[in-house]
N, CA, C and O atoms as a CHARMM CRD file, in Angstrom:
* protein
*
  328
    1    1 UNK  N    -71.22000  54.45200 -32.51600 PROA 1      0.00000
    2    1 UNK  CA   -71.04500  55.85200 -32.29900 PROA 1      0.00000
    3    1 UNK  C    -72.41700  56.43200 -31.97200 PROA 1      0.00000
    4    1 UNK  O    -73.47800  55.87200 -32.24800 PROA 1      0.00000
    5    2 UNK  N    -72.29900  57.55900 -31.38300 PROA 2      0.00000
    6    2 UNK  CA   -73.65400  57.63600 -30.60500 PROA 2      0.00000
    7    2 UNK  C    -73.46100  59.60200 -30.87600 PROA 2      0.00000
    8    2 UNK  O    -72.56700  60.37300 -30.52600 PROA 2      0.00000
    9    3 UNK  N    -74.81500  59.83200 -31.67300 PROA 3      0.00000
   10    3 UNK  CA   -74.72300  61.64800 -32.21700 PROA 3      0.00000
   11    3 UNK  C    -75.31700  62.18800 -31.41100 PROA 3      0.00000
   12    3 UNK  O    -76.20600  61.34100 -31.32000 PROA 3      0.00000
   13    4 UNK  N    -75.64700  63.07400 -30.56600 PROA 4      0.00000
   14    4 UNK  CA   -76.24900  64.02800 -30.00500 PROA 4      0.00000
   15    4 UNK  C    -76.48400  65.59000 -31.03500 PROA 4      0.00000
   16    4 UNK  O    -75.59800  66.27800 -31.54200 PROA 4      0.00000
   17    5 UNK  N    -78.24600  65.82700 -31.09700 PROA 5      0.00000
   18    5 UNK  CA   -78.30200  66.73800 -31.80600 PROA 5      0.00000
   19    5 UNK  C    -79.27800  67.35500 -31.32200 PROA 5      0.00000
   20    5 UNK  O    -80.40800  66.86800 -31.36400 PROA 5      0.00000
   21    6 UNK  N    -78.96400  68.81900 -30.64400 PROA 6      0.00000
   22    6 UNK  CA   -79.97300  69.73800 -30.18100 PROA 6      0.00000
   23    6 UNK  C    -80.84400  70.69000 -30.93100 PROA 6      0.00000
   24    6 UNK  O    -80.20300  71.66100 -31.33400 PROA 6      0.00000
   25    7 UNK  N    -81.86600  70.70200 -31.17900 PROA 7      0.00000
   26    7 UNK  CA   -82.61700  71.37200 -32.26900 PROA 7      0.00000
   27    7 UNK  C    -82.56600  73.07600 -31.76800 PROA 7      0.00000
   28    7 UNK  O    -83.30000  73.09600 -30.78000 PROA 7      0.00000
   29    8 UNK  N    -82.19200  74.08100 -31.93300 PROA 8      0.00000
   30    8 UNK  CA   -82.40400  75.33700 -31.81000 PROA 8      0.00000
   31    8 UNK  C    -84.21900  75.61100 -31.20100 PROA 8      0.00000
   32    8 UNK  O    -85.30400  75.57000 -31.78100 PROA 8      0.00000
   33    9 UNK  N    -83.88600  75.83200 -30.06000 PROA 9      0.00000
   34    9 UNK  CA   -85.09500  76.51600 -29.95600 PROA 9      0.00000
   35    9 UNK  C    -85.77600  75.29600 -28.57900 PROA 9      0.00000
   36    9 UNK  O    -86.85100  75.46900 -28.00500 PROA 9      0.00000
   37   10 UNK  N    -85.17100  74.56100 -28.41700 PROA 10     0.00000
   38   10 UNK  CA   -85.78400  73.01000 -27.92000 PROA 10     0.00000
   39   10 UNK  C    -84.74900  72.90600 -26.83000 PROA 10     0.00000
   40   10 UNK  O    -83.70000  73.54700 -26.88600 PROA 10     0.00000
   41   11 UNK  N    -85.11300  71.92500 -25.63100 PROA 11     0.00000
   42   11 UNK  CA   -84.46500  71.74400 -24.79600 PROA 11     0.00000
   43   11 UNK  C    -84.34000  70.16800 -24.98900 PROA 11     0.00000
   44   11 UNK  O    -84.04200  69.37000 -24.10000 PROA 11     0.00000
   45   12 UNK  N    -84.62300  69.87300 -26.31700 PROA 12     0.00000
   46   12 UNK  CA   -84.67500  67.97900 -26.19900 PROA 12     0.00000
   47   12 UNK  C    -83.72700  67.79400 -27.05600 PROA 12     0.00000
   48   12 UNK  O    -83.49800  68.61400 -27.94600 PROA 12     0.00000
   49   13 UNK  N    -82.78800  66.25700 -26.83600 PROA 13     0.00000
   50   13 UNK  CA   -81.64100  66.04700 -27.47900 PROA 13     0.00000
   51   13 UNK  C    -82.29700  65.04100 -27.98300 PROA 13     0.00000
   52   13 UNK  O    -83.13400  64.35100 -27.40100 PROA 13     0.00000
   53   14 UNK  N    -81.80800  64.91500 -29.40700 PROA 14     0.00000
   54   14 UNK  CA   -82.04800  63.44900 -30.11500 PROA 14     0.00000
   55   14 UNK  C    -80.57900  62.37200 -30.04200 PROA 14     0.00000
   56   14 UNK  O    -79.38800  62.59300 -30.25900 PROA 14     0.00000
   57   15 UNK  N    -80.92400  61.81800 -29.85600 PROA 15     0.00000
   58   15 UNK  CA   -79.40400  60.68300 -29.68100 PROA 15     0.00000
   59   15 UNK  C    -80.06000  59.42100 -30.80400 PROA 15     0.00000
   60   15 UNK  O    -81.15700  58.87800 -30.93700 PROA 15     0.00000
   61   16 UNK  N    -78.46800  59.30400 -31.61500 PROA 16     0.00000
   62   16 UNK  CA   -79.39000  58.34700 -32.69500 PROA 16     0.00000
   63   16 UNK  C    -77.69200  57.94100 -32.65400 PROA 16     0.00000
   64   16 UNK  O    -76.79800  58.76500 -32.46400 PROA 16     0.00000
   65   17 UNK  N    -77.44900  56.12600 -32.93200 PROA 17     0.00000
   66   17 UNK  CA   -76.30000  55.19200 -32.49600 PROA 17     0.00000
   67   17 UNK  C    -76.49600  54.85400 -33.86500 PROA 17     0.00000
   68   17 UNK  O    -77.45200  54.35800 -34.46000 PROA 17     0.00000
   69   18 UNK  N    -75.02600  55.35400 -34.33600 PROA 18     0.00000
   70   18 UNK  CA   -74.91300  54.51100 -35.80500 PROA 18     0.00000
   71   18 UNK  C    -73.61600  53.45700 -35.57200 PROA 18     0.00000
   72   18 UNK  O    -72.67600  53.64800 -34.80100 PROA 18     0.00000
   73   19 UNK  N    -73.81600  52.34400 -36.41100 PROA 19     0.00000
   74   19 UNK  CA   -72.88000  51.35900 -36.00800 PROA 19     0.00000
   75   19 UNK  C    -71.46800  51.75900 -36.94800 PROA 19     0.00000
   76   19 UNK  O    -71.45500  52.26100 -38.07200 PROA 19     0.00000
   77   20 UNK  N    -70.42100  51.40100 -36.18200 PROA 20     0.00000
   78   20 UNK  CA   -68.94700  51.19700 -36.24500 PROA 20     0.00000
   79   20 UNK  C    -68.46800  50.09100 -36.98000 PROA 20     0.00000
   80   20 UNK  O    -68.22600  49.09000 -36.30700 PROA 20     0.00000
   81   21 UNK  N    -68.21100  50.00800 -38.57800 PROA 21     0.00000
   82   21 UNK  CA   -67.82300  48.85000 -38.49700 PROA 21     0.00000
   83   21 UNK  C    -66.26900  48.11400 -37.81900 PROA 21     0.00000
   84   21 UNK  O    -65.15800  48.64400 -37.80600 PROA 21     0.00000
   85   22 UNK  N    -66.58900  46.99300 -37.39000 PROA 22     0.00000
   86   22 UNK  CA   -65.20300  46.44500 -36.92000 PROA 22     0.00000
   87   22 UNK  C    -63.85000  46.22200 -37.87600 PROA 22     0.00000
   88   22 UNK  O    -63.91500  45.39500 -38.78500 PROA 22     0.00000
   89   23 UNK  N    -62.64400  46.96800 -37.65100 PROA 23     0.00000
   90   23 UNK  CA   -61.63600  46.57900 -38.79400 PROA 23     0.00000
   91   23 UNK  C    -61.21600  45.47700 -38.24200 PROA 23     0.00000
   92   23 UNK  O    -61.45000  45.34500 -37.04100 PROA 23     0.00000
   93   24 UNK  N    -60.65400  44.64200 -38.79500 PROA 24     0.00000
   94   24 UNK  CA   -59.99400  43.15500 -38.25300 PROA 24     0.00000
   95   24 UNK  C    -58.24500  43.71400 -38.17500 PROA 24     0.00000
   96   24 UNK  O    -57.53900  44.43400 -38.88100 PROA 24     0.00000
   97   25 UNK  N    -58.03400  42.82600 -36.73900 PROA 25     0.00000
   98   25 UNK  CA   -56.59600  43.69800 -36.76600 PROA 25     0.00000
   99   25 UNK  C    -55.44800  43.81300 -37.35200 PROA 25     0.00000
  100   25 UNK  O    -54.76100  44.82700 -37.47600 PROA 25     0.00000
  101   26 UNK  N    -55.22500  42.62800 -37.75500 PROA 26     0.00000
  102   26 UNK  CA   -54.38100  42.14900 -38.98800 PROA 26     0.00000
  103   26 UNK  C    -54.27600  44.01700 -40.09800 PROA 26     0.00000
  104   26 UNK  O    -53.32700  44.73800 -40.40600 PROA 26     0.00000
  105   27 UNK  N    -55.82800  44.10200 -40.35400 PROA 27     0.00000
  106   27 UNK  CA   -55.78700  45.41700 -40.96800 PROA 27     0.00000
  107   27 UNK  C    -55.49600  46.45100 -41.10200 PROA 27     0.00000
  108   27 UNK  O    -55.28300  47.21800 -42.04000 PROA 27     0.00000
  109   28 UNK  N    -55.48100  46.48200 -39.06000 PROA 28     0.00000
  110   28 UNK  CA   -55.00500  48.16800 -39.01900 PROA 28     0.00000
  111   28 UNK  C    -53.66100  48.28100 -39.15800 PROA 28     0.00000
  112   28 UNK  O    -52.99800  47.40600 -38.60100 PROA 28     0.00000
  113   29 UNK  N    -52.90800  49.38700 -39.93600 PROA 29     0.00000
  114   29 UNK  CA   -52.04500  50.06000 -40.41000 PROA 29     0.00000
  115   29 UNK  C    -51.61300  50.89400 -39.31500 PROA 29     0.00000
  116   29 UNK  O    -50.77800  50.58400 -38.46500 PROA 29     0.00000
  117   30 UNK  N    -52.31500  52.09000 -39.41600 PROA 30     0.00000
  118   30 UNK  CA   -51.77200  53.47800 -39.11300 PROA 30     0.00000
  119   30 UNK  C    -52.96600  54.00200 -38.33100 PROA 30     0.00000
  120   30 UNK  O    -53.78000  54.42100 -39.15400 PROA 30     0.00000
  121   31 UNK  N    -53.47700  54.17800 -36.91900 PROA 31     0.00000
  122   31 UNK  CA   -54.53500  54.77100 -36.26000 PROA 31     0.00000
  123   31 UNK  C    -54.45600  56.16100 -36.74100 PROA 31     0.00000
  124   31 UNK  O    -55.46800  56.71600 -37.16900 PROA 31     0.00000
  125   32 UNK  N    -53.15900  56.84000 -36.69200 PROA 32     0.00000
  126   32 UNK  CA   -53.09600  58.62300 -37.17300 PROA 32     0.00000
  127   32 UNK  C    -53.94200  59.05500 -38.23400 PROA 32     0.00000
  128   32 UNK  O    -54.02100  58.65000 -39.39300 PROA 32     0.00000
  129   33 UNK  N    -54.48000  59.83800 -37.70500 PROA 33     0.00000
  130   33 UNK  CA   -55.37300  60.51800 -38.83200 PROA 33     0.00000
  131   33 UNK  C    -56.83500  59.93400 -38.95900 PROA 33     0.00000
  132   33 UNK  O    -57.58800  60.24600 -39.88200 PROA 33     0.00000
  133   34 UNK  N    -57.04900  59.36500 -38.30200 PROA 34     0.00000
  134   34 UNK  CA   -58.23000  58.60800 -38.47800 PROA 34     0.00000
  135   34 UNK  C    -59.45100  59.55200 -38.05300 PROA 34     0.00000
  136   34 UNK  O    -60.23400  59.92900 -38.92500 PROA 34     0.00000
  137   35 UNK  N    -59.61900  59.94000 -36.70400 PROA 35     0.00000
  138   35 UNK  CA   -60.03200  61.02000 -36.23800 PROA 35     0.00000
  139   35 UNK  C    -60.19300  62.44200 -36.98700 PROA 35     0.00000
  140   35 UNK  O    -61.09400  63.24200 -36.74000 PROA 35     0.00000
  141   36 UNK  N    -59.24300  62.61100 -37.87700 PROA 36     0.00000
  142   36 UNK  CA   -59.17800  64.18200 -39.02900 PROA 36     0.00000
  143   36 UNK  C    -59.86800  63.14800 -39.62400 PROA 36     0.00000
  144   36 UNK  O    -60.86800  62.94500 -38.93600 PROA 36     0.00000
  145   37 UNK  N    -59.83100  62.45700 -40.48300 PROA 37     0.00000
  146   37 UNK  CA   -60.56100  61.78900 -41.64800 PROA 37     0.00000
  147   37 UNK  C    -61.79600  61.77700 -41.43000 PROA 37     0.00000
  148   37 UNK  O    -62.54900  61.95100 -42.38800 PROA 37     0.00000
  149   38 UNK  N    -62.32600  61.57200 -40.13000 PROA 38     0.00000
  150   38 UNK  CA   -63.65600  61.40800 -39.91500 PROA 38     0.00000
  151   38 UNK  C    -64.60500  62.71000 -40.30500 PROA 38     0.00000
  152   38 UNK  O    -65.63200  62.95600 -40.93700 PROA 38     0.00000
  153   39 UNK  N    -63.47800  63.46100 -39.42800 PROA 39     0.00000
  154   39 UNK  CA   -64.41100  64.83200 -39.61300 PROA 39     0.00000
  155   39 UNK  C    -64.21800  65.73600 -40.61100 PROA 39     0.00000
  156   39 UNK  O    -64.73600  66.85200 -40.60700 PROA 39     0.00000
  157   40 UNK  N    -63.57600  65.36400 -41.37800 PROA 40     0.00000
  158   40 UNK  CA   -63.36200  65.74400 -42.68400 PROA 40     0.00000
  159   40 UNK  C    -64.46900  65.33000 -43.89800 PROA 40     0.00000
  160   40 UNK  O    -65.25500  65.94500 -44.61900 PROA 40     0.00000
  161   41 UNK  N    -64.07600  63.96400 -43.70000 PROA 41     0.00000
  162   41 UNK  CA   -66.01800  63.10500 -44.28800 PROA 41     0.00000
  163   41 UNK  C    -67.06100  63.63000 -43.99600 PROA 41     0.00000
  164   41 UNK  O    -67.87900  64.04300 -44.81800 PROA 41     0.00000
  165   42 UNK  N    -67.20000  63.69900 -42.46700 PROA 42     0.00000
  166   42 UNK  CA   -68.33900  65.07100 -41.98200 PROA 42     0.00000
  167   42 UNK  C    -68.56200  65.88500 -42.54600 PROA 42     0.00000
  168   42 UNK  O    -69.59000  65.78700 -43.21600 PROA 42     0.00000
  169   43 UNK  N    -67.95500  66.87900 -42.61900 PROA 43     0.00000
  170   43 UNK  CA   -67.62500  68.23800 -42.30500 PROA 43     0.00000
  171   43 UNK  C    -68.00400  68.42300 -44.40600 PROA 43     0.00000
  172   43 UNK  O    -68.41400  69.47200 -44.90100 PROA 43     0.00000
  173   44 UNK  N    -67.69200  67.02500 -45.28600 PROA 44     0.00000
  174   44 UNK  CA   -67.57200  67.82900 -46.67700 PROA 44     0.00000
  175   44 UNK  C    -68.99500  67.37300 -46.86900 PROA 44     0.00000
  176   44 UNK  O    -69.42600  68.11400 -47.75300 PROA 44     0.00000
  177   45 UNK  N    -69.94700  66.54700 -46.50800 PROA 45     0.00000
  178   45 UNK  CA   -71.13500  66.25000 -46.43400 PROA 45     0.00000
  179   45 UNK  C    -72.32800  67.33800 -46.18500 PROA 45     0.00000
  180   45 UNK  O    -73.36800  67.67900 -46.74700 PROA 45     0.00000
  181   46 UNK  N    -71.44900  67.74800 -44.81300 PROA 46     0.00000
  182   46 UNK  CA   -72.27100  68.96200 -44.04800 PROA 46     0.00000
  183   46 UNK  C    -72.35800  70.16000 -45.15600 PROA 46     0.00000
  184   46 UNK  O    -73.33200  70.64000 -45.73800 PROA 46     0.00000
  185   47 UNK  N    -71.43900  70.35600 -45.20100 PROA 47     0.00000
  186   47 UNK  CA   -70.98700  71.40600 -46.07600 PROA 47     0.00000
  187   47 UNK  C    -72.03100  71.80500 -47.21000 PROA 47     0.00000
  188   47 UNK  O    -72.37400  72.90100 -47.65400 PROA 47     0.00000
  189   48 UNK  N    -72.52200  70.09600 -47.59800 PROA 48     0.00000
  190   48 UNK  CA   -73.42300  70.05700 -49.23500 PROA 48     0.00000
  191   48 UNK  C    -74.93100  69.90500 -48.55400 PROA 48     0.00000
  192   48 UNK  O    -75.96800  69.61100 -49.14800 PROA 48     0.00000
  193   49 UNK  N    -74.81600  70.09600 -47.59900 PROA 49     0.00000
  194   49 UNK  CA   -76.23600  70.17600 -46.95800 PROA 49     0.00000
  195   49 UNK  C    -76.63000  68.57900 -46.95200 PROA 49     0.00000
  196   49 UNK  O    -77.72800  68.33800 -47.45400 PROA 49     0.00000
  197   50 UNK  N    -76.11900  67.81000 -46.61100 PROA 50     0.00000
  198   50 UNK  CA   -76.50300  66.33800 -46.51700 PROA 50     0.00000
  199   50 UNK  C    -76.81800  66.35500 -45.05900 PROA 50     0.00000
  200   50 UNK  O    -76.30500  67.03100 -44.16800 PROA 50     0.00000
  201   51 UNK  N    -78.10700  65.15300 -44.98900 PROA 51     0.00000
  202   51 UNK  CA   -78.08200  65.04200 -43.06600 PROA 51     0.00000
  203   51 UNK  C    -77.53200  64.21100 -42.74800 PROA 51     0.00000
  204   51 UNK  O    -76.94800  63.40600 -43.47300 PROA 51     0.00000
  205   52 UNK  N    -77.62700  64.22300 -40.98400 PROA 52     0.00000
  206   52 UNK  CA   -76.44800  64.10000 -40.01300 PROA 52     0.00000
  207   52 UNK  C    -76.34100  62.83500 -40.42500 PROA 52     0.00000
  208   52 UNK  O    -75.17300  62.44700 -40.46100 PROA 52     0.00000
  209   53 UNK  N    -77.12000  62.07900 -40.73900 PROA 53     0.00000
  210   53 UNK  CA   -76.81200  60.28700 -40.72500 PROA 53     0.00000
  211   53 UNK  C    -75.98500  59.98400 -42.20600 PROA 53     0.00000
  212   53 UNK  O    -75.39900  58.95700 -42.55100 PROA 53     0.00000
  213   54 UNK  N    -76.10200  60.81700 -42.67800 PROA 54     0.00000
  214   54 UNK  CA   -74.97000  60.34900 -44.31600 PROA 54     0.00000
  215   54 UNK  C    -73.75900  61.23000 -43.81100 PROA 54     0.00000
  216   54 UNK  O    -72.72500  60.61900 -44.08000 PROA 54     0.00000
  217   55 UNK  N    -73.48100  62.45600 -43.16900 PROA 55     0.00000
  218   55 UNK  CA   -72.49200  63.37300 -42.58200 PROA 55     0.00000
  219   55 UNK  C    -71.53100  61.95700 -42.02800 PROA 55     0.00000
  220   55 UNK  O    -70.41600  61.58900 -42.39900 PROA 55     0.00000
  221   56 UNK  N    -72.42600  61.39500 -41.04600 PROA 56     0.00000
  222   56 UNK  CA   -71.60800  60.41300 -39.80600 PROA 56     0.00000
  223   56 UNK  C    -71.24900  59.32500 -40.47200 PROA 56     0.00000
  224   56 UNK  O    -70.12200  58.86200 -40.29600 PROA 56     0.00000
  225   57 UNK  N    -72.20900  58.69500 -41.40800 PROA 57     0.00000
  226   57 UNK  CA   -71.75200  57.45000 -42.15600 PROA 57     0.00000
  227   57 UNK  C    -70.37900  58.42800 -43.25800 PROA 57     0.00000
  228   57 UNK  O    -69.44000  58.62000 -42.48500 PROA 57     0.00000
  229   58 UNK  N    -70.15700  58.80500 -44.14200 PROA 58     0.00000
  230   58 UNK  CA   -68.96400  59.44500 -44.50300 PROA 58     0.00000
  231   58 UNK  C    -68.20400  59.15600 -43.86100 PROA 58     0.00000
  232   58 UNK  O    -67.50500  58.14200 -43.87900 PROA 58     0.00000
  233   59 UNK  N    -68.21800  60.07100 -43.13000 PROA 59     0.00000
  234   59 UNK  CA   -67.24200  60.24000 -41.87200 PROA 59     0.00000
  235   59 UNK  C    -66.82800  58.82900 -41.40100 PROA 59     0.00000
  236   59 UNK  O    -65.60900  58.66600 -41.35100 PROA 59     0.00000
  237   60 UNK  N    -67.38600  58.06400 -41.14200 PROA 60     0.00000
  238   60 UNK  CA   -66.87800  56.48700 -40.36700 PROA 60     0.00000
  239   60 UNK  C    -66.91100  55.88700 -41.65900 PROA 60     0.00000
  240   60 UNK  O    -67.13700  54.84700 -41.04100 PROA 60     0.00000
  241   61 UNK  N    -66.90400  55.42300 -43.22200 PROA 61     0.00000
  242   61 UNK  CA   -66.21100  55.23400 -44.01400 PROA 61     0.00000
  243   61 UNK  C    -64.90900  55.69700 -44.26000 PROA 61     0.00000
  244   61 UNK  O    -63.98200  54.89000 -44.33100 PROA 61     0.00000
  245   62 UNK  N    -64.74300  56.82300 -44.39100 PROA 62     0.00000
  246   62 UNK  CA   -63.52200  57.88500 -44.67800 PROA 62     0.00000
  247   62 UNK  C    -62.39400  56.87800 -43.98700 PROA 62     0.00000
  248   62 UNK  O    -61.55700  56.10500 -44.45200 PROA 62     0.00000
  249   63 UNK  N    -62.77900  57.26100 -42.67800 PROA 63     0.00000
  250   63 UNK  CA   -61.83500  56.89100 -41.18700 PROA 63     0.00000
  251   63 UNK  C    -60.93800  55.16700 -41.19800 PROA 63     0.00000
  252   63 UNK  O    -59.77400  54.82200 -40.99300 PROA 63     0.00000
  253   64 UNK  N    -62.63300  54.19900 -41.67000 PROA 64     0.00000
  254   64 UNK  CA   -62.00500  52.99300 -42.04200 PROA 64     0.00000
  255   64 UNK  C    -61.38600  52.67200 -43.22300 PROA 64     0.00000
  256   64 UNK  O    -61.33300  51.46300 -43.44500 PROA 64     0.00000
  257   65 UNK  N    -60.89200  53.41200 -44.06300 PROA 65     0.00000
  258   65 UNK  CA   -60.08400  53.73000 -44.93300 PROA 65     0.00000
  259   65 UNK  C    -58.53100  53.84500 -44.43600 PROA 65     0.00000
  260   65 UNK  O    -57.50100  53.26400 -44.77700 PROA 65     0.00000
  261   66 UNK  N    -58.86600  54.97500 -43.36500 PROA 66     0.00000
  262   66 UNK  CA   -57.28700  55.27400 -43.60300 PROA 66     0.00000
  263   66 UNK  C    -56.75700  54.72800 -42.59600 PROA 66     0.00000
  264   66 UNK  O    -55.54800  54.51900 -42.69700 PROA 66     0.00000
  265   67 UNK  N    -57.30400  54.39700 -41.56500 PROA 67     0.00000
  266   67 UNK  CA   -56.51300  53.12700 -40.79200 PROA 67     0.00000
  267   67 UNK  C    -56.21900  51.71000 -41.52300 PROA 67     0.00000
  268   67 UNK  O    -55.97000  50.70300 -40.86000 PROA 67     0.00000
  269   68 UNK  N    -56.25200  51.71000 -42.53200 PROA 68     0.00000
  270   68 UNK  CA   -55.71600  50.93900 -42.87400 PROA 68     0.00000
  271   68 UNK  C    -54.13600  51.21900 -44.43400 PROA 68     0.00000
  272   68 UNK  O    -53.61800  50.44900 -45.24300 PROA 68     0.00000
  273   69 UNK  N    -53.99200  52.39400 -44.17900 PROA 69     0.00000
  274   69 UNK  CA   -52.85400  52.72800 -45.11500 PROA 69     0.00000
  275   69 UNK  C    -51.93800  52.98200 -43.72400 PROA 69     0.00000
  276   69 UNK  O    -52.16700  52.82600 -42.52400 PROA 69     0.00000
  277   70 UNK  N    -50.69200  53.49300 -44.56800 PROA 70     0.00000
  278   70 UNK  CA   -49.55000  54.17700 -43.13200 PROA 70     0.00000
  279   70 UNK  C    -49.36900  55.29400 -43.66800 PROA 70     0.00000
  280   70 UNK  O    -49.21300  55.30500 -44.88900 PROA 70     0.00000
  281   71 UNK  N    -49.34000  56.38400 -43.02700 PROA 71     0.00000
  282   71 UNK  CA   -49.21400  57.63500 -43.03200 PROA 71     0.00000
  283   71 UNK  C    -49.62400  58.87000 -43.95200 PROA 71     0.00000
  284   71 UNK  O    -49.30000  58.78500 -45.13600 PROA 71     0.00000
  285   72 UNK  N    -50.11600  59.69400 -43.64500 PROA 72     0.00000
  286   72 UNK  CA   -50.82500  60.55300 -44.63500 PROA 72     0.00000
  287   72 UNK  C    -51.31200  60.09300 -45.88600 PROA 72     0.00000
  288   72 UNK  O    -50.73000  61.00600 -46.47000 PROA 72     0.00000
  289   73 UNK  N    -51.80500  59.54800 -46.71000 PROA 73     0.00000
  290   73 UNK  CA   -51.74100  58.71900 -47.72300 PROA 73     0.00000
  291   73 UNK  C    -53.56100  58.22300 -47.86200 PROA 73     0.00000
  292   73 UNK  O    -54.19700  57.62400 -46.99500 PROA 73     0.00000
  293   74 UNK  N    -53.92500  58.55500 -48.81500 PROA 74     0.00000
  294   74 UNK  CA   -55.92000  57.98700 -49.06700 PROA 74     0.00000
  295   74 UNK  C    -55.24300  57.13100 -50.45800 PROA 74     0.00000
  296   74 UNK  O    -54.13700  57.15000 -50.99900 PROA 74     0.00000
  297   75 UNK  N    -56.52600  56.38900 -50.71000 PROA 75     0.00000
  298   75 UNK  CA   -56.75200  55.44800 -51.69000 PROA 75     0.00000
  299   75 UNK  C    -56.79900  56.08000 -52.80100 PROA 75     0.00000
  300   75 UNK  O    -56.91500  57.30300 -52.87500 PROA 75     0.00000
  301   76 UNK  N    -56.67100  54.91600 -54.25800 PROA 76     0.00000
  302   76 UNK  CA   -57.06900  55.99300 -55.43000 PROA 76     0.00000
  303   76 UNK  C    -58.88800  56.18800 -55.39000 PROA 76     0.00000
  304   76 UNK  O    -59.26600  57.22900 -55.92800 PROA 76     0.00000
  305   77 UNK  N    -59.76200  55.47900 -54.93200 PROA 77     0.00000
  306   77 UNK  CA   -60.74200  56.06200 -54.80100 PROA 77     0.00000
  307   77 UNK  C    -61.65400  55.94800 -53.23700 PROA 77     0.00000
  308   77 UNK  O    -61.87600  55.20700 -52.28000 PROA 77     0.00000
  309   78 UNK  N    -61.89900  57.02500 -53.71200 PROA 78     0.00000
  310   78 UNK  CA   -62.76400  56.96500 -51.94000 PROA 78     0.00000
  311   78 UNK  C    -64.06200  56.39300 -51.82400 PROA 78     0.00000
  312   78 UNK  O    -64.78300  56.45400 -52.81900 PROA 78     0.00000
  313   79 UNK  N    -64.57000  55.75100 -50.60700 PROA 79     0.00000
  314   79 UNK  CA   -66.21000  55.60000 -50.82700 PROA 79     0.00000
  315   79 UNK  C    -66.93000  56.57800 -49.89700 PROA 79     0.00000
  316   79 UNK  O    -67.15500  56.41100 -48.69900 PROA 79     0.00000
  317   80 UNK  N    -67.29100  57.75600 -50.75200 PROA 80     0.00000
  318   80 UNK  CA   -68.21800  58.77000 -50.72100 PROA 80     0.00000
  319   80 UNK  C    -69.57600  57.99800 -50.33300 PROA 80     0.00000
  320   80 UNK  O    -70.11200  58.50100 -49.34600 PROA 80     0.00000
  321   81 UNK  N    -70.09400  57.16000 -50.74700 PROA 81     0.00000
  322   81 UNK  CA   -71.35500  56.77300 -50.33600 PROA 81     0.00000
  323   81 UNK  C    -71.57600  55.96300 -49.19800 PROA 81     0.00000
  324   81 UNK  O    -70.72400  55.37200 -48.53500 PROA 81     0.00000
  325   82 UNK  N    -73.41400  56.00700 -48.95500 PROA 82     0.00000
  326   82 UNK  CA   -73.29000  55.22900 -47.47700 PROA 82     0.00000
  327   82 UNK  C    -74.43600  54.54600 -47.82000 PROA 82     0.00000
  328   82 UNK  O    -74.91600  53.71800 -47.04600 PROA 82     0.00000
């Protein structure tokens, strides 16, 4: 995954590639929701003032989580950390 982040005030983009881990396919479940999950992981990171690289790692934990359940449905525990 590849972030683009424009600093206020600056005309320069930082681009910083965090890796994806691979699910094995056997694994995947349910693609739905995967995409909300992500940015949901984001978005509750952001929220606590965490930076972008623990925001995005969240976020792409969260995601490989729930592709692997079927339908609306999270684990009994989540991995919050990165």
């Amino acid at each position: 995954m590849i972030v683009a982040v424009n600093h206020p005030g600056s005309e320069e983009v930082e681009l910083t590639e965090f890796p994806v881990p691979k699910v094995p396919e056997e694994q995947i479940v349910d693609t739905n929701g995967a995409g909300d999950a992500f940015v949901g992981g984001f978005l509750s990171q952001l929220y606590q003032d965490k930076d972008i690289a623990t925001c995005v790692k969240v976020g792409i934990n969260l995601s490989v989580d729930v592709v692997k359940r079927s339908g609306c449905t999270f684990p009994e525990q989540i991995n919050w950390t990165v």
